[in-house]
C-alpha positions as CSV (number, residue, x, y, z in Angstrom):
1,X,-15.1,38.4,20.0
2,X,-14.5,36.0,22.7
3,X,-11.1,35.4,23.9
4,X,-10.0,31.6,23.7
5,X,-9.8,30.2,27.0
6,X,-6.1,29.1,27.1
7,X,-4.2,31.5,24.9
8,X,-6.0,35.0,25.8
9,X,-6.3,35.6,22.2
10,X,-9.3,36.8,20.4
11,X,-11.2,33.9,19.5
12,X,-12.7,34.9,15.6
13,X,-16.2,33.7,14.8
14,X,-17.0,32.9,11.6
15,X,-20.5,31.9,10.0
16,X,-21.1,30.8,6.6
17,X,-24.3,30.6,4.8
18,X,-25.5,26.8,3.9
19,X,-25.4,25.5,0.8
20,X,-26.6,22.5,-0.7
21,X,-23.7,20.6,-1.4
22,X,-23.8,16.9,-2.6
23,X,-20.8,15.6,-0.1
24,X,-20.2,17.1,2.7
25,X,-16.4,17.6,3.5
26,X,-15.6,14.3,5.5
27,X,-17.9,11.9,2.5
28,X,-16.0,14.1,0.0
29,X,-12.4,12.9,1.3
30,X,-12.7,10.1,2.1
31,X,-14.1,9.3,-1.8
32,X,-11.1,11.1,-2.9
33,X,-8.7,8.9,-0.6
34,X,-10.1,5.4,-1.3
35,X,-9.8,6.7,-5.5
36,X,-6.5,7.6,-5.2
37,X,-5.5,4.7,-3.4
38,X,-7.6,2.4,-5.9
39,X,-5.2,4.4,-9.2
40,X,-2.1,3.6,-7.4
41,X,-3.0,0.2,-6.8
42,X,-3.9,-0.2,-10.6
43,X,-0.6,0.9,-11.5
44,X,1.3,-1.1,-9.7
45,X,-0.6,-4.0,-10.9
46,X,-2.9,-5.1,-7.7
47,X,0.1,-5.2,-5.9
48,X,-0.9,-4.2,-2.3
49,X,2.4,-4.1,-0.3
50,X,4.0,-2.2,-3.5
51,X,1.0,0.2,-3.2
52,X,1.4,0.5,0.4
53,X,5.2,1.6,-0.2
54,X,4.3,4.0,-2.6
55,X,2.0,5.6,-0.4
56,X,3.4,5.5,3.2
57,X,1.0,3.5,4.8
58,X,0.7,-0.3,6.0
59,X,-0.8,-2.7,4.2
60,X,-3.7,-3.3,6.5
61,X,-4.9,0.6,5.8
62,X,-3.7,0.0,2.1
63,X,-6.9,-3.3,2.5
64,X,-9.0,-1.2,5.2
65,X,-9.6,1.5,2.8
66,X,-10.3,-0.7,-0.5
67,X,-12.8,-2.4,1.9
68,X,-15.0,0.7,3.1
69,X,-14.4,1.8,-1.1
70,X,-16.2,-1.9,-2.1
71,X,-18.3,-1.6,0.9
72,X,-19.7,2.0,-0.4
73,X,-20.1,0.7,-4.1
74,X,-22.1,-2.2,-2.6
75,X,-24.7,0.4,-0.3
76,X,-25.0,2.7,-3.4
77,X,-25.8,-0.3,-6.0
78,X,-28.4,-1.9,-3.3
79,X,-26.9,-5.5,-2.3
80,X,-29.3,-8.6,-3.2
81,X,-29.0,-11.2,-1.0
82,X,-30.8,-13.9,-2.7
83,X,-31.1,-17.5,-0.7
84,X,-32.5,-20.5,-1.3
């Protein structure tokens, strides 16, 4: 054990073996967020300074994460940008 630099403290190392997950931590929450914030929304009708009340955060994260949710959906369903 190394002590950590700042506190003199014994710094505790600790190594996990890999699995294969299908999200890693960071995709995982993020999917969770943007659903739960997408349920909220549905109950209070679309309503997206009500759902930002309800949740504590402004309306422009309230919009920001409904975008990167519809921008996800769009990635995973392949976009097809047809023009004439």
């Amino acid at each position: 054990m190394n002590a950590h630099p700042k506190r003199g403290r014994p710094r505790t190392i600790v190594r996990v073996k890999a699995r294969n997950y299908p999200l890693d931590f960071r995709a995982a929450r993020r999917e969770f967020v943007t659903q739960y914030v997408q349920t909220v929304l549905d109950d209070f009708g679309g309503n997206v300074s009500a759902t930002a009340r309800a949740l504590g955060l402004s309306r422009r994260s309230v919009q920001i994460l409904l975008a990167e949710r519809e921008h996800r959906a769009t990635l995973a369903h392949g976009s097809r940008n047809i023009r004439s």
